[in-house]
DRENDO-1510 file (C-alpha; in Angstrom, 1 decimal, always signed):
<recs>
REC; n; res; u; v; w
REC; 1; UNK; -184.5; +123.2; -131.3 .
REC; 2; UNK; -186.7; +119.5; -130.7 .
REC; 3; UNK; -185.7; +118.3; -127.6 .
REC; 4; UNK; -185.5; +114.8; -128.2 .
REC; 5; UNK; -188.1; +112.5; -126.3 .
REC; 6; UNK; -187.2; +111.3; -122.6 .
REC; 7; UNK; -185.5; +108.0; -122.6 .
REC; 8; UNK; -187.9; +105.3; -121.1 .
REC; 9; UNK; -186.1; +103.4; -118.1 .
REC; 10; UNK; -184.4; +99.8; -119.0 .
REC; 11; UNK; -186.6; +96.8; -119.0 .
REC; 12; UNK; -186.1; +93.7; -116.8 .
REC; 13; UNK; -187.8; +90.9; -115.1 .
REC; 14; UNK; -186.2; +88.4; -112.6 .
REC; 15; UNK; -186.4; +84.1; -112.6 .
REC; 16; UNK; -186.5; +83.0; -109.2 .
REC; 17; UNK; -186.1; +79.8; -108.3 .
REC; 18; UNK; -187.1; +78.4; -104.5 .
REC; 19; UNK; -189.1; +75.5; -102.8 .
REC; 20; UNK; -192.1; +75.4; -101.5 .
REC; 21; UNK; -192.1; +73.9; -98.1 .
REC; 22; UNK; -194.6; +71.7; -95.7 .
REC; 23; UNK; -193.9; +69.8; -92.9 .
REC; 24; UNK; -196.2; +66.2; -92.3 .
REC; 25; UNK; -195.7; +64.6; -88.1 .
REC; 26; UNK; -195.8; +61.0; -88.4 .
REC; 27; UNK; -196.5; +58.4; -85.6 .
REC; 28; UNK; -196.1; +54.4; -85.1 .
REC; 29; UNK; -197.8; +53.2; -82.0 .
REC; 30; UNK; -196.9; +49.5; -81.2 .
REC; 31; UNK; -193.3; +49.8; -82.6 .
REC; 32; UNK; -192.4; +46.3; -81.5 .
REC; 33; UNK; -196.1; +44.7; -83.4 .
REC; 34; UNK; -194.9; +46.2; -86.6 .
REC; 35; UNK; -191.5; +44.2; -85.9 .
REC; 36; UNK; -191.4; +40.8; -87.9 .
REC; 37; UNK; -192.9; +41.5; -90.9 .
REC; 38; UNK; -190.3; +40.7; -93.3 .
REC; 39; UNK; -187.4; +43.0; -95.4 .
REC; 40; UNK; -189.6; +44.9; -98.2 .
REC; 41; UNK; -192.8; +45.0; -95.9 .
REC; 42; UNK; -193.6; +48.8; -94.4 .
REC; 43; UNK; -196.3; +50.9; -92.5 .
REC; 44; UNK; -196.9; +54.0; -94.0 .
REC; 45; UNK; -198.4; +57.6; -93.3 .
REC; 46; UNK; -201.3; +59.4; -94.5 .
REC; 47; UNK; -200.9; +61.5; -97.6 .
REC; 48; UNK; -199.7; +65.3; -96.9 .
REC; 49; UNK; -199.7; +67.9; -100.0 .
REC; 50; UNK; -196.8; +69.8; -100.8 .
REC; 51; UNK; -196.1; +72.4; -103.3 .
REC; 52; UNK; -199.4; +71.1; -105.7 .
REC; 53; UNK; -198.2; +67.1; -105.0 .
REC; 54; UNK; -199.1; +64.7; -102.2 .
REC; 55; UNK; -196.2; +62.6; -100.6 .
REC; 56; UNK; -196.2; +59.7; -97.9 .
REC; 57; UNK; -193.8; +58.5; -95.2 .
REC; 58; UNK; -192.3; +54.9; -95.4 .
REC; 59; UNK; -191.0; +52.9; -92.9 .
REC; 60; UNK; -190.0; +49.5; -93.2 .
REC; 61; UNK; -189.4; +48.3; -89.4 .
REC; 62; UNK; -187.4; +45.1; -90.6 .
REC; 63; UNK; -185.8; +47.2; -93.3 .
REC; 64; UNK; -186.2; +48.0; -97.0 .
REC; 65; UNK; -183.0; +45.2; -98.1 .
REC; 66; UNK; -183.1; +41.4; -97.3 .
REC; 67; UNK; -179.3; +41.1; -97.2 .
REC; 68; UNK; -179.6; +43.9; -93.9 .
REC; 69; UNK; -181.1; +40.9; -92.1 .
REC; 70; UNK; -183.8; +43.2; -90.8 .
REC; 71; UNK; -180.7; +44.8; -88.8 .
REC; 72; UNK; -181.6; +48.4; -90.0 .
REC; 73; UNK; -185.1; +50.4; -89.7 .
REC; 74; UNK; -185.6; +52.2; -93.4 .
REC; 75; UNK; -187.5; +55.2; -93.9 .
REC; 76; UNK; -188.3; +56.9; -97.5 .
REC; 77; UNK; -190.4; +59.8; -98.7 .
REC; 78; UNK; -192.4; +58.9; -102.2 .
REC; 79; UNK; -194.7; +61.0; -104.5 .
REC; 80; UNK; -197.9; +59.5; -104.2 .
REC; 81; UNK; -199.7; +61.6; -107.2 .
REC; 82; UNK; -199.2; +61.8; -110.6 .
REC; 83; UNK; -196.1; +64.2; -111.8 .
REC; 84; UNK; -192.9; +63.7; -113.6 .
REC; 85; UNK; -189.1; +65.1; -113.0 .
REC; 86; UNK; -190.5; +66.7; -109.9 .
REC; 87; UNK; -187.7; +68.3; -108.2 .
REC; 88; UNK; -187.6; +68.4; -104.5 .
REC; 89; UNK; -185.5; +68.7; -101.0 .
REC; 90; UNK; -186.4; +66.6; -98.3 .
REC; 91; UNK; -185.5; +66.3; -94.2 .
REC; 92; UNK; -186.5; +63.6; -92.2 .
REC; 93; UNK; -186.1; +64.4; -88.8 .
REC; 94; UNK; -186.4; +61.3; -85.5 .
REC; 95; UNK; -187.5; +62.8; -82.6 .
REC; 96; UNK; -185.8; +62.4; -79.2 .
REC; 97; UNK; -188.5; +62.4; -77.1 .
REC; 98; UNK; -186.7; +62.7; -73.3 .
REC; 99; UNK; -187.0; +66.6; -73.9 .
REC; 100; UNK; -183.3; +66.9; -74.6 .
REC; 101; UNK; -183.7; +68.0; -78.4 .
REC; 102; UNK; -181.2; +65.6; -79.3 .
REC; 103; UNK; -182.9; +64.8; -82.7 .
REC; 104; UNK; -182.0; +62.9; -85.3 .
REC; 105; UNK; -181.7; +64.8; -88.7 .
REC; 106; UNK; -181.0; +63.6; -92.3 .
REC; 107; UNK; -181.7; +67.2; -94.4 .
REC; 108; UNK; -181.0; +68.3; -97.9 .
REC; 109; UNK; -182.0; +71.9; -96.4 .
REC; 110; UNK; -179.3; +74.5; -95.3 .
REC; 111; UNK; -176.6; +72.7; -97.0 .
REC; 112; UNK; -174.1; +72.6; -100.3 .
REC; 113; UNK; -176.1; +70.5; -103.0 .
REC; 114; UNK; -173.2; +69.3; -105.5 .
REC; 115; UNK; -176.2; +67.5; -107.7 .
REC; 116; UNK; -178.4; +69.9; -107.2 .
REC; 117; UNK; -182.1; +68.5; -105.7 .
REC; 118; UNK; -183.0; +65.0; -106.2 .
REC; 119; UNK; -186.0; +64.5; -109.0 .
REC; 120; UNK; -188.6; +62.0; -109.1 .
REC; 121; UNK; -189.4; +60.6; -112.3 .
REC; 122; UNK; -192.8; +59.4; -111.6 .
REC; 123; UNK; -195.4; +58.3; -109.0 .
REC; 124; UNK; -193.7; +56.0; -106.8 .
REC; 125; UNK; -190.8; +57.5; -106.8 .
REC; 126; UNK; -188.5; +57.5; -103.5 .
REC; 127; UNK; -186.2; +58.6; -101.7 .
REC; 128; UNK; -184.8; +58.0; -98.2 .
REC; 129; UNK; -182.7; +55.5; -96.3 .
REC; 130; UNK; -182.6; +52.0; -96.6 .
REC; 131; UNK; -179.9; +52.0; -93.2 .
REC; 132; UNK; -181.8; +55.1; -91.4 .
REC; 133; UNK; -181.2; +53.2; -88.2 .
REC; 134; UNK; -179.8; +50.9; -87.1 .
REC; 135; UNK; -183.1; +48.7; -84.8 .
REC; 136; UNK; -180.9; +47.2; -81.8 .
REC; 137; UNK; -179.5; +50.9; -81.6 .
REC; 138; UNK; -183.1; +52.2; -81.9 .
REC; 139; UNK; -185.4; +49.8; -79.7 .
REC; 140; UNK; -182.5; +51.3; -76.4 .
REC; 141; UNK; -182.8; +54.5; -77.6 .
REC; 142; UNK; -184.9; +57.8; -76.2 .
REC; 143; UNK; -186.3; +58.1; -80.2 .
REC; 144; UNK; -188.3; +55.0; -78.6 .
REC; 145; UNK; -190.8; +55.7; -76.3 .
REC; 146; UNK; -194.0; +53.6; -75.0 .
REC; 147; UNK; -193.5; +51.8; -77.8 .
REC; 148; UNK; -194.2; +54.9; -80.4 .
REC; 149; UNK; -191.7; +56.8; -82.7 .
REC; 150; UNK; -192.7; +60.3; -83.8 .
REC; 151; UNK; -191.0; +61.7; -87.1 .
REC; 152; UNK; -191.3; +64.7; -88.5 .
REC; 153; UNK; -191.2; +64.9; -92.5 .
REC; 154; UNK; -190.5; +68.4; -94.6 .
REC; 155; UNK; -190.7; +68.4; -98.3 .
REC; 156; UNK; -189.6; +71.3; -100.3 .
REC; 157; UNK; -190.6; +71.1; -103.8 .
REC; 158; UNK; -188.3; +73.7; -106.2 .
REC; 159; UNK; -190.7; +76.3; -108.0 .
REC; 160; UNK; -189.8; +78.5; -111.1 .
REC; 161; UNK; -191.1; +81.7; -111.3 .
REC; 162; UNK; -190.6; +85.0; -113.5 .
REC; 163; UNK; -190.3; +88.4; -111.8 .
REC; 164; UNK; -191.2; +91.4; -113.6 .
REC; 165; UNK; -191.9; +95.3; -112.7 .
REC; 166; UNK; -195.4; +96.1; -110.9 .
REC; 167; UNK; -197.1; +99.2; -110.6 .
REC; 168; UNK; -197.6; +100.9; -107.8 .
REC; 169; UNK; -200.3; +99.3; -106.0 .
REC; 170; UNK; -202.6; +100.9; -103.0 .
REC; 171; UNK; -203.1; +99.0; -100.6 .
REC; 172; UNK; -206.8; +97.8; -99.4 .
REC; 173; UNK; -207.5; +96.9; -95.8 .
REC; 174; UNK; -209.5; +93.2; -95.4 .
REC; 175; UNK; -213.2; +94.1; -95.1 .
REC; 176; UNK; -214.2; +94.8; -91.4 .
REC; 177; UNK; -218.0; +94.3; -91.9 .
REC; 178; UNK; -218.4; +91.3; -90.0 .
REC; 179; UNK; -216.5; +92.9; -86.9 .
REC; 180; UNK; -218.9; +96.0; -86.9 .
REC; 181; UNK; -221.8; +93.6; -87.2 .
REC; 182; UNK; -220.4; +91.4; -84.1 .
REC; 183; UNK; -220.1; +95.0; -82.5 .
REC; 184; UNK; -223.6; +95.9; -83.2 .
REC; 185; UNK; -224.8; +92.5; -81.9 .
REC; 186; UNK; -222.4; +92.6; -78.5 .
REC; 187; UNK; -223.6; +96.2; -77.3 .
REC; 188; UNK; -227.2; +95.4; -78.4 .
REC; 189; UNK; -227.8; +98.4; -80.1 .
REC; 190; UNK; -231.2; +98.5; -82.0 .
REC; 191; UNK; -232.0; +94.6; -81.5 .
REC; 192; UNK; -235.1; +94.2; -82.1 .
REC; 193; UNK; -236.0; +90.6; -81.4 .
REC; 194; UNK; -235.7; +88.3; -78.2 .
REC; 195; UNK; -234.9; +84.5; -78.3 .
REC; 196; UNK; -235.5; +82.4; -75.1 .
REC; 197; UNK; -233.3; +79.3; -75.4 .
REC; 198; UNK; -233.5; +77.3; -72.2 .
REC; 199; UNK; -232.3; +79.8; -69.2 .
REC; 200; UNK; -230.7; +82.5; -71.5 .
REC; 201; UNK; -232.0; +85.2; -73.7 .
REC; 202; UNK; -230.3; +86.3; -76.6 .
REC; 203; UNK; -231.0; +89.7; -78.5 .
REC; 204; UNK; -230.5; +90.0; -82.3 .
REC; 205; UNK; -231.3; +91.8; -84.7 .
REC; 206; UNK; -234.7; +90.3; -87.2 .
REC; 207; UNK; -233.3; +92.2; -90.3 .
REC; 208; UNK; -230.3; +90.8; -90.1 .
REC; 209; UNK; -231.1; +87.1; -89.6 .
REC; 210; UNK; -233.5; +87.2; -92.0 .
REC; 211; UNK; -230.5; +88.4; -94.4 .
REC; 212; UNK; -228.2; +85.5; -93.7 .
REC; 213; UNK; -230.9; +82.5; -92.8 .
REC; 214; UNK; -234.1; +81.5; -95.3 .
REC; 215; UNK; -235.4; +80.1; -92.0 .
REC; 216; UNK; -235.7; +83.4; -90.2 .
REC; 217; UNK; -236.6; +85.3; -93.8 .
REC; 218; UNK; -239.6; +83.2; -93.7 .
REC; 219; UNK; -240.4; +83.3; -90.0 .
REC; 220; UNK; -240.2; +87.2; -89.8 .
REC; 221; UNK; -240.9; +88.2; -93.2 .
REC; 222; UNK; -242.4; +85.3; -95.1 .
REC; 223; UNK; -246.1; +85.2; -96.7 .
REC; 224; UNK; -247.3; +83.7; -92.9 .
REC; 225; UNK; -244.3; +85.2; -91.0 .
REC; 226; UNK; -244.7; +87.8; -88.4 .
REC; 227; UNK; -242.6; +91.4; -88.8 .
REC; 228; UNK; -243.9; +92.1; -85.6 .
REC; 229; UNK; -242.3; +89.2; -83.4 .
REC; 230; UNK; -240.6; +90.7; -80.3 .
REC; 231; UNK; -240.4; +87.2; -78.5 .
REC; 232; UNK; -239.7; +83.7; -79.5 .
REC; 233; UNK; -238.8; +80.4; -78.0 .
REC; 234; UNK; -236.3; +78.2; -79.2 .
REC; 235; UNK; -236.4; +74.1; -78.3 .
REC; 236; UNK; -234.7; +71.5; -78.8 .
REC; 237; UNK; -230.8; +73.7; -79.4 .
REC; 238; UNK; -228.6; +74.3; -76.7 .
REC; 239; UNK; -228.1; +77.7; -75.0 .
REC; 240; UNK; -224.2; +78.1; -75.7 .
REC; 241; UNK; -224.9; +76.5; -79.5 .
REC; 242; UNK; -227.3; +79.0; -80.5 .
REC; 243; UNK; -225.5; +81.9; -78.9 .
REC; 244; UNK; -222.5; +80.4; -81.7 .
REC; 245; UNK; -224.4; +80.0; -84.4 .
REC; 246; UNK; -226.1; +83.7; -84.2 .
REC; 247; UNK; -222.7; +85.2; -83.5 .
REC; 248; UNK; -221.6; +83.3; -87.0 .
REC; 249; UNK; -224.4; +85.4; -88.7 .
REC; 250; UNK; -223.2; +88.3; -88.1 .
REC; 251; UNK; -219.2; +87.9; -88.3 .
REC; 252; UNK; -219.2; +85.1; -90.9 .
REC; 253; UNK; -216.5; +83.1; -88.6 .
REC; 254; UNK; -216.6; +79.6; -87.1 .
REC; 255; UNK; -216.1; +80.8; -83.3 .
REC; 256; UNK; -213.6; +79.4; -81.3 .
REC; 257; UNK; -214.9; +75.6; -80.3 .
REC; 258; UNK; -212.7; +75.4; -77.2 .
REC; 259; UNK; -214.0; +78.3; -75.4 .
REC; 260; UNK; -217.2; +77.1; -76.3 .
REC; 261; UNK; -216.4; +73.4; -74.9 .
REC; 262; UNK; -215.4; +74.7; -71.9 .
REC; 263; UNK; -218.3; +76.6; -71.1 .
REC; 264; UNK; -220.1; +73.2; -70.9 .
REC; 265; UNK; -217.8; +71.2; -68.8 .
REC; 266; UNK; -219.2; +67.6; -70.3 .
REC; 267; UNK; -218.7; +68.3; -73.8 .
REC; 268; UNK; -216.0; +68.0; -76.0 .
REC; 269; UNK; -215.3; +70.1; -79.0 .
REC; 270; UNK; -216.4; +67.3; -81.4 .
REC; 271; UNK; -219.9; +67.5; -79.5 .
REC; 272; UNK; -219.7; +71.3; -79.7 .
REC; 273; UNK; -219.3; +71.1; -83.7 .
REC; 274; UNK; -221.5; +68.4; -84.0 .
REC; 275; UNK; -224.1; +70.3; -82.2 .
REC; 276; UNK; -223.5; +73.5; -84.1 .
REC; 277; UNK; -223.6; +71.4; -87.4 .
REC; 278; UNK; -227.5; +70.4; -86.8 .
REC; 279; UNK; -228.2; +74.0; -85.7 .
REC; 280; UNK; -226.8; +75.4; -89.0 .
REC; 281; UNK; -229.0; +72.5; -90.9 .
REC; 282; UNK; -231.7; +73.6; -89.6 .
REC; 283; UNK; -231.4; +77.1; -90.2 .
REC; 284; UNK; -230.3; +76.8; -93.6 .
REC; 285; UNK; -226.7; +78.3; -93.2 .
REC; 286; UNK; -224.8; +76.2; -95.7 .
REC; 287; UNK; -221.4; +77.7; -95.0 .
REC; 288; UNK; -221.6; +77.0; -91.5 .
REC; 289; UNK; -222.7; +73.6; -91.7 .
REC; 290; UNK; -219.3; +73.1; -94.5 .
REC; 291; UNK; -217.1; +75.0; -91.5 .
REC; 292; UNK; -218.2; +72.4; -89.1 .
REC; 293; UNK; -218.1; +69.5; -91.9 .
REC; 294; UNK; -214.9; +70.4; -92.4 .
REC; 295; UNK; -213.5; +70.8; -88.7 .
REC; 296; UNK; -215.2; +67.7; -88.1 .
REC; 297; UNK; -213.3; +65.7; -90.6 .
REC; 298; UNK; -210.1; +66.9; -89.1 .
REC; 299; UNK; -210.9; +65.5; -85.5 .
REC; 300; UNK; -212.2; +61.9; -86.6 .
REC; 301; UNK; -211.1; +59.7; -84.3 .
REC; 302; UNK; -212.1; +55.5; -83.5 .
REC; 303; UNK; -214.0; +57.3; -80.6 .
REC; 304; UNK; -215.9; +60.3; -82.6 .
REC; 305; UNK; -216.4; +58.8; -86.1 .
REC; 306; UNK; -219.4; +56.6; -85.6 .
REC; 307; UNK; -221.2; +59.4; -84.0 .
REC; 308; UNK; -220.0; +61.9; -86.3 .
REC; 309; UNK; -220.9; +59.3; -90.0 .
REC; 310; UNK; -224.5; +59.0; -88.0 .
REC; 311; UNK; -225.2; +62.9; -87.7 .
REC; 312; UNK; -223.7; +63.5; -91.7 .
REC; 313; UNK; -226.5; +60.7; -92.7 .
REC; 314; UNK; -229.1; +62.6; -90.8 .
REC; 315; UNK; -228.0; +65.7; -92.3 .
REC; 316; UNK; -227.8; +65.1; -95.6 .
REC; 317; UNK; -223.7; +66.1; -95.4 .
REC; 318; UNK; -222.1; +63.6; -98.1 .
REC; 319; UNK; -218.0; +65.1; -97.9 .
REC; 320; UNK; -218.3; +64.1; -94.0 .
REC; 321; UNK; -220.2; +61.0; -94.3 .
REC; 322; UNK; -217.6; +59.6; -97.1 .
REC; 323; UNK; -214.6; +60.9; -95.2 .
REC; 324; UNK; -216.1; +59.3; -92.2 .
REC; 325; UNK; -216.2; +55.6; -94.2 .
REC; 326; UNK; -212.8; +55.7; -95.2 .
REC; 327; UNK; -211.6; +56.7; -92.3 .
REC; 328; UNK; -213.5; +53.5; -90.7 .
REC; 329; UNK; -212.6; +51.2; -93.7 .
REC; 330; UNK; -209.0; +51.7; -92.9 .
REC; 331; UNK; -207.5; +48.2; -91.6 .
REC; 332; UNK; -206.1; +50.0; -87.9 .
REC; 333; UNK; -209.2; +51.6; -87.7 .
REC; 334; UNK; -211.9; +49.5; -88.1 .
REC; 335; UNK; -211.6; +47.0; -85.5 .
REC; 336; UNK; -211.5; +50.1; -83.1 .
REC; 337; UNK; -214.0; +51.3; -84.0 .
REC; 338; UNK; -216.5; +48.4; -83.8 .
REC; 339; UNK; -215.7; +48.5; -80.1 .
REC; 340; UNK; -217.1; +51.8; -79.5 .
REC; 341; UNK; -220.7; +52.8; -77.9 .
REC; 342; UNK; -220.9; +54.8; -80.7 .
REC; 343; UNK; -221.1; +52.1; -83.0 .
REC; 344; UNK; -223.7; +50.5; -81.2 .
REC; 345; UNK; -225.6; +53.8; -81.5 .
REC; 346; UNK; -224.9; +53.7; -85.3 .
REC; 347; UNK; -226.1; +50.0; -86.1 .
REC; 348; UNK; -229.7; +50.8; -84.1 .
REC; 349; UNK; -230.0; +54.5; -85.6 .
REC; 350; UNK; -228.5; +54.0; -89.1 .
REC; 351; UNK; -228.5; +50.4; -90.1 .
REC; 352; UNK; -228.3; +51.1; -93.6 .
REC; 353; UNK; -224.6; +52.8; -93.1 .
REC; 354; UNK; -223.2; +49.3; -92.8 .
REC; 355; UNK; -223.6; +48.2; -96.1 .
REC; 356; UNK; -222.2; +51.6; -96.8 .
REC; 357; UNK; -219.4; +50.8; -94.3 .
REC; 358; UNK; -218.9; +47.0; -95.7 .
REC; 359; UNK; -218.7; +48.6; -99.8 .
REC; 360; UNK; -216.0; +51.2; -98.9 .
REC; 361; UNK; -213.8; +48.9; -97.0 .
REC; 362; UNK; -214.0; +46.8; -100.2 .
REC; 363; UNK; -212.8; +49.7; -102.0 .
REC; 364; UNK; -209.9; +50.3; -99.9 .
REC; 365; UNK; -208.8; +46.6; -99.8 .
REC; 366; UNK; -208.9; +46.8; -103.7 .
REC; 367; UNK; -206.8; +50.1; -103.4 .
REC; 368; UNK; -204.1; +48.2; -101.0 .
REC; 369; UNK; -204.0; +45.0; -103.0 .
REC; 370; UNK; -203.2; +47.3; -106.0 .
REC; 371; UNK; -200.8; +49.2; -104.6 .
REC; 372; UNK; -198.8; +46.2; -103.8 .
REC; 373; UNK; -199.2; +44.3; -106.5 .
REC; 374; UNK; -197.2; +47.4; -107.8 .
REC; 375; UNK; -194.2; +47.6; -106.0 .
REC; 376; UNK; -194.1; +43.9; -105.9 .
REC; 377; UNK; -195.4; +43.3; -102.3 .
REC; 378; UNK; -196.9; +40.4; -100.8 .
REC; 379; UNK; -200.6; +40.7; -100.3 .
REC; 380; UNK; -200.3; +39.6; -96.2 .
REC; 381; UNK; -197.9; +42.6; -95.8 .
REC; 382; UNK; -199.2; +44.9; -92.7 .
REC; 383; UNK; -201.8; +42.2; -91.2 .
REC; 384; UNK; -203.0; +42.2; -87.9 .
REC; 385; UNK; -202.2; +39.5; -85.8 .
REC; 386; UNK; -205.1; +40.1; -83.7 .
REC; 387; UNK; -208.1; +40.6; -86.3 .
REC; 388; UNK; -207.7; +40.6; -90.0 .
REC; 389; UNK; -209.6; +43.2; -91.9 .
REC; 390; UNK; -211.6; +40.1; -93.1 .
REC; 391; UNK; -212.5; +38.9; -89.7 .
REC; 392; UNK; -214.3; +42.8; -89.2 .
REC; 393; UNK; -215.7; +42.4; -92.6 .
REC; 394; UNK; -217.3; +39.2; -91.0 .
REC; 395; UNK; -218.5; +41.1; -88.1 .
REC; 396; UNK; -220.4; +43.7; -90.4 .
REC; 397; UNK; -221.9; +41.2; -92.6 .
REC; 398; UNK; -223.6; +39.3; -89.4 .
REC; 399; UNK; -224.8; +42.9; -88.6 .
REC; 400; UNK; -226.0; +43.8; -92.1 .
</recs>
C-alpha cells in the first residue's frame, strides 16, 4: 500500500500597515519680536526626517488668515521633500511650562480616524491650525514663558509592509572584540610601549596601534621606524585627549565627552571634541575624526561655530566646514555670530573663510527668496528689525 506523501502546511503572509513615528522640539525665543509681521508671514523650524521624508514646523504669530485680524497664533506641519499622496498622522503638542503638565494637545494619534490619515499631495503640503490659539489667550498664559514657546511636533507617516513565514533563525551575539581589546588595554597585560604625554604615562600595546593608525605603522614598523621603541614622548596633545583617542583604538567607540570634560574643569565638550578631532588628524584615524565631525555638527552653536569652521579648514574636514557656513549664513545666526571672540579669531587665522562665509549666505538668501516667491510671500517677511541680513553681509564685505 503507497502511503500518500505528507501534506505540506498552508501558505500565508500577512500586510501590515503602521506609522513610522519621530518626534522634532521646536523653540521661539523673542515671542513678542516675531509679533507684527503681518497674517501670511511665519517663523519656521529646522527640517526633521520622518519615515524617509523631512517635515518643518510653521508658525505664523499674527496668524495664517487676514480676516482673523492677527487674533489667532497658527501652527502647521508641511512636507518639505519631494513625495506624493504621503500619508501621515500628526500631534502638535504646546508645552505648559510651570511644571504642571497641563499641555496643550491637538493629535490624530490614539483616536477614531473616520477619513482615515490625512495625505499630502506634494511638497508643500500642510496641515495644522490656522486658529491654534487664540494670542491675547496665549501671551497670559504659562505656554508663554521669558518670552519663548516650546512645541513639540510628532509625525507618523503610515508604512505598508508584507509579512511572510521565516525560518528559524539562530541568533548571533554583537561582536565583543573591541571590549576584550579595551580589557587588554585597562589591565595592561602584555603592553609593550610607553607614551609620556605631559604628567601622565599611558601603556599600549605597538602591535595594535600600528593596526588601527598609519602613523604608528610607520613609527614602529615603517622602513625608518623603530620595533624596538619602549619609550616615547608625545607634544603638543593633551593628557586626557590622548588617553581618548588610544582608548578609541582599541574599542572602536567615540568615549563619553562629558566624563572627559569634566576631568578638565575649563573645558567644554565642544573643546573636548574639537581637541580629539586634531588628535585623530594627525594620527590618521579617519573614523574618529568623522565621529567627532559629526558630534560637532550637532552642538554648533553662535558661540562654538567660528571656532569649530576654523579647525575643519585646518583639517581638511569639508561635511563640518559646510555645515558650519550654513549654520552661520542663517539670518538669526549670523549677526550672533559676528559678535563672538571667536570670530575675531577666525578673520586673523582664516581670512579666506569669509568669502566662503559671504558665498553661502548668498545661497541661502536665494533659497528664502524662492521659497517665498512660492507660497506667494512677501520678500521682507521674517526681517530683523535690528540688523538685516544685508547689513551683516556689509560687515563681511568691509572684512573681505
Amino acid at each position: 500500500m503507497t502511503v500518500p506523501p505528507p501534506t505540506p502546511p498552508p501558505s500565508w503572509s500577512r500586510s501590515v500597515t503602521e506609522t513610522v513615528r519621530g518626534s522634532h522640539q521646536y523653540t521661539v525665543k523673542g515671542f513678542s519680536m516675531a509679533k507684527g509681521m503681518g497674517p501670511g508671514r511665519y517663523v519656521t523650524s529646522d527640517t526633521f526626517a520622518v519615515g524617509g521624508y523631512h517635515w518643518a514646523v510653521y508658525l505664523y504669530p499674527d496668524g495664517k488668515n487676514p480676516e482673523d485680524n492677527a487674533n489667532y497664533v497658527s501652527v502647521f506641519v508641511a512636507l518639505a521633500s519631494d513625495g506624493a499622496d504621503v500619508r501621515a498622522l500628526f500631534e502638535l503638542t504646546l508645552l505648559d511650562q510651570s511644571g504642571r503638565g497641563r499641555h496643550k494637545v491637538h493629535s490624530h494619534f490614539d483616536r477614531s480616524l473616520q477619513a482615515g490619515p490625512y495625505t499630502l499631495k506634494y511638497r508643500g503640503s500642510m496641515w495644522g491650525y490656522k486658529r491654534f490659539y487664540r494670542r491675547s489667550l496665549l501671551e497670559s498664559s504659562d505656554f508663554l514663558k521669558d518670552d519663548c514657546l516650546v512645541m513639540n511636533c510628532t509625525v507618523g507617516v503610515v508604512k505598508n509592509r508584507l509579512e511572510t513565514p521565516k525560518n528559524i533563525q539562530i541568533h548571533i551575539p554583537p561582536s565583543d572584540m573591541g571590549r576584550c581589546f579595551k580589557n587588554l588595554l585597562n589591565l595592561g597585560i602584555g603592553c609593550d610601549i610607553t607614551f609620556e604625554v605631559g604628567d601622565d604615562t599611558v601603556q599600549a600595546h605597538k602591535w595594535i596601534l600600528a593596526a588601527r593608525s598609519p602613523v604608528f605603522k610607520a613609527q614602529f614598523f615603517g622602513p625608518i621606524g623603530n620595533p624596538d621603541l619602549h619609550s616615547v614622548t608625545v607634544e603638543d596633545v593633551e593628557p586626557v585627549v590622548f588617553k581618548a583617542m588610544v582608548n578609541f583604538i582599541y574599542s572602536d567607540e567615540l568615549p563619553s565627552i562629558h566624563e572627559l570634560a569634566g576631568s578638565v574643569s575649563t573645558w567644554t565638550s565642544t573643546v573636548v571634541v574639537q581637541h580629539l578631532l586634531a588628535a585623530a588628524d594627525r594620527y590618521g584615524l579617519d573614523r574618529l575624526r568623522l565621529l567627532c565631525e559629526e558630534k560637532l555638527c550637532d552642538e554648533l552653536t553662535a558661540e562654538t561655530v567660528a571656532t569649530t569652521l576654523a579647525l575643519a579648514e585646518q583639517h581638511h574636514c569639508t561635511q563640518l566646514k559646510s555645515a558650519c557656513l550654513k549654520f552661520t549664513a542663517v539670518r538669526e545666526n549670523l549677526g550672533a555670530v559676528m559678535e563672538t571672540e571667536g570670530f575675531n579669531y577666525l578673520e586673523e587665522t582664516c581670512p579666506s573663510l569669509l568669502s566662503d562665509l559671504l558665498a553661502t549666505v548668498a545661497v541661502v538668501d536665494d533659497d528664502s527668496a524662492t521659497l517665498n516667491r512660492k507660497r506667494g510671500v512677501s520678500g521682507n517677511e521674517g526681517a530683523n528689525p535690528v540688523e538685516s541680513v544685508e547689513a551683516s553681509e556689509r560687515r563681511i564685505r568691509r572684512r573681505v
